[in-house]
C-alpha angles and dihedrals in degrees: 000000000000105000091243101048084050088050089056091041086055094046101054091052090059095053088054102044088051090060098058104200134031147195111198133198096230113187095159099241119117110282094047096039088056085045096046086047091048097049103048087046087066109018101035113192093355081073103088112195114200126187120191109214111193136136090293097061122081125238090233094050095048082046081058100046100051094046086049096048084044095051093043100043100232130164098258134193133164123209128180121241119192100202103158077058085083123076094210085059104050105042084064109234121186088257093061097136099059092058078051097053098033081056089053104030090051083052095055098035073061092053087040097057095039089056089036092241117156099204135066109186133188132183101258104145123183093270093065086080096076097070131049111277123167097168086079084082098060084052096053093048100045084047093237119166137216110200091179086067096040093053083050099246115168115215082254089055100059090049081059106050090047087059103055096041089047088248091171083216093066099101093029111130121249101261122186113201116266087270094067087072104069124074117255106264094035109104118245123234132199075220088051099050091044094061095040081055095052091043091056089041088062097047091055090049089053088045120268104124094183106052145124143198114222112201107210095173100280095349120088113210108201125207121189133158106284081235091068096032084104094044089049089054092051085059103039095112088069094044110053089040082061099050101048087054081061103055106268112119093194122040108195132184123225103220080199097075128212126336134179113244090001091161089063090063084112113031103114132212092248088050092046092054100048079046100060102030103074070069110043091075088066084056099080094082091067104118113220098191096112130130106226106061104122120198128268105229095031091032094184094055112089118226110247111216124243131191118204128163083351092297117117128211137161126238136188118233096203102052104011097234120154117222108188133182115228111251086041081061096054081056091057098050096052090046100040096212128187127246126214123205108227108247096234085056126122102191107206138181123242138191088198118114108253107245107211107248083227107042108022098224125124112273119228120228128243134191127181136220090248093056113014090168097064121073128211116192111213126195116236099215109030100027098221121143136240128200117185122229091249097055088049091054097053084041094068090028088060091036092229111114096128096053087058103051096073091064087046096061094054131093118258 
């Protein structure tokens, strides 16, 4: 094992040891089998592995999953989840997936208070930034943790890792839940998801073991691996034959091949964020006291919490940089409090994209009309603020800190 990859494997053991006690999303794919693994090595029967089975989540996955969870000994439990019970779920918005998570991470919050356990964990790793993924945002209200992302773990890591723990999960196939085929407007079945179930089913039975079945109303848009386009040719009598039993009166293939998240090709960055604010208002209960934020530019320096005119925030030591959580901002503007620069601080400028301390994703940055010069970085999902140590700095050096918390405060 490279001596990196073992740091972050310890790491992440230790982040895990420290909580005591879990509760983790298990779905059996990769990511969460590697957690659930993880967790029961340290923690034994004070690991609790849960698995939601619903109309999203396919028959052969749950069978998996169960085989994994058996082989492995973990503590294992299965809920139900209704997602296609929720309207916001079933007309299909561009922030599905949230309406999906908030559905699961609300049902396990439930198992972790009745078993007085303080921490709900799901599978998210450092790769899972670079696609759309609203459901970050039921995570971070719910306070649920990924100690896969926060030791820094990358999704081929993990693999691995599993390999080389003999982790049975480690050459499974990505795999998104039956949702995750339909474009974004067109309305989700528990019909529709059935038959995009049975045609993938078919194609794994033929041998394509990455593929999916896009349902775009009575057209089937079919993604394989380009290596096996010309395989899946070859076979085409029996599967459209297939298909049209199913209901699709056209069966396409995508000479593209297969792509990860291939229905968010045109989600843009405006329509993301109308999407997501009727709900930022309910953001600002998310409680940022925890120990393990670490912060943005030093990563593996944790933000230390200050309370000043009742408003928290959280500051590095090391670089002096301010993380704040957005109604805490709102608190700040109206008070117009003073921040100090620790003195141990050594504020530098960086050209690396800011990862929220809470969701892990890449922040984007923001600058306002009043002071052009200064950046803000803001956080997508969660709509906290970060302010490097170096724009602090120029802040108090200017004198100048109140006339820019109005820009902070705005979307970007």
């Amino acid at each position: 094992m490279e001596k990196e990859l073992q740091q972050k494997h310890q790491k992440l053991r230790d982040i895990i040891r420290q909580m005591g006690a879990v509760v983790v999303a298990y779905s059996g794919g990769v990511d969460s089998t590697f957690l659930a693994f993880v967790c029961q090595d340290i923690l034994k029967d004070k690991s609790i592995a849960v698995t939601a089975i619903s109309e999203t989540y396919p028959q052969k996955e749950y069978e998996e999953a169960l085989a994994f969870a058996k082989q492995l000994g973990l503590n294992h439990r299965v809920i139900n989840t209704s997602e296609l019970s929720s309207e916001e779920f079933s007309r299909n918005p561009v922030n599905r997936c949230y309406y999906c998570k908030q559905e699961l991470f609300k049902k396990l919050r439930k198992i972790a208070d009745k078993e007085r356990v303080p921490d709900v964990l799901d599978g998210t790793t450092l790769s899972d930034e670079g696609d759309y993924r609203p459901g970050r945002k039921a995570a971070c209200e719910l306070k649920v943790r990924s100690p896969l992302a926060e030791a820094g773990l990358t999704k081929k890591e993990v693999r691995e890792l599993s390999q080389l723990l003999n982790v049975p999960s480690w050459d499974k196939p990505a795999y998104a839940c039956l949702a995750s085929r339909f474009p974004y407007g067109e309305e989700i079945t528990a019909d529709k998801l059935k038959r995009v179930e049975e045609a993938e089913e078919l194609l794994h039975q033929l041998g394509f073991k990455v593929c999916r079945v896009r349902s775009h109303q009575n057209i089937a848009r079919i993604e394989v691996e380009t290596s096996q386009l010309a395989d899946l040719v070859s076979q085409r009598e029996p599967i459209v034959t297939k298909l049209q039993d199913l209901g699709f009166d056209y069966v396409a293939l995508d000479l593209e091949g297969y792509r990860s998240g291939s229905m968010n090709k045109n989600i843009s960055t405006l329509s993301t964020e109308e999407a997501l604010q009727g709900e930022l208002t309910a953001y600002n209960e998310i409680d940022l006291a925890v120990s393990y934020f670490n912060c943005p530019h030093c990563q593996d320096q944790k933000l230390y919490e200050t309370v000043t005119k009742n408003t928290r925030y959280r500051q590095c030591e090391k670089c002096g940089g301010i993380w704040f959580n957005i109604n805490e901002m709102e608190k700040a503007v109206g008070d117009k409090i003073r921040f100090n620069m620790p003195d141990a601080a050594n504020p530098q400028e960086t050209t690396t994209p800011a990862k929220c301390p809470s969701c892990f994703t890449n922040m984007s940055s923001i600058r306002g009309l009043e002071l052009p010069d200064i950046k803000v970085s803001a956080c997508m999902i969660c709509q906290g603020r970060w302010i490097e140590g170096s724009e602090v700095a120029e802040l108090q050096a200017r004198g100048i800190f109140s006339q820019v918390k109005s820009f902070i405060m705005r979307l970007f």
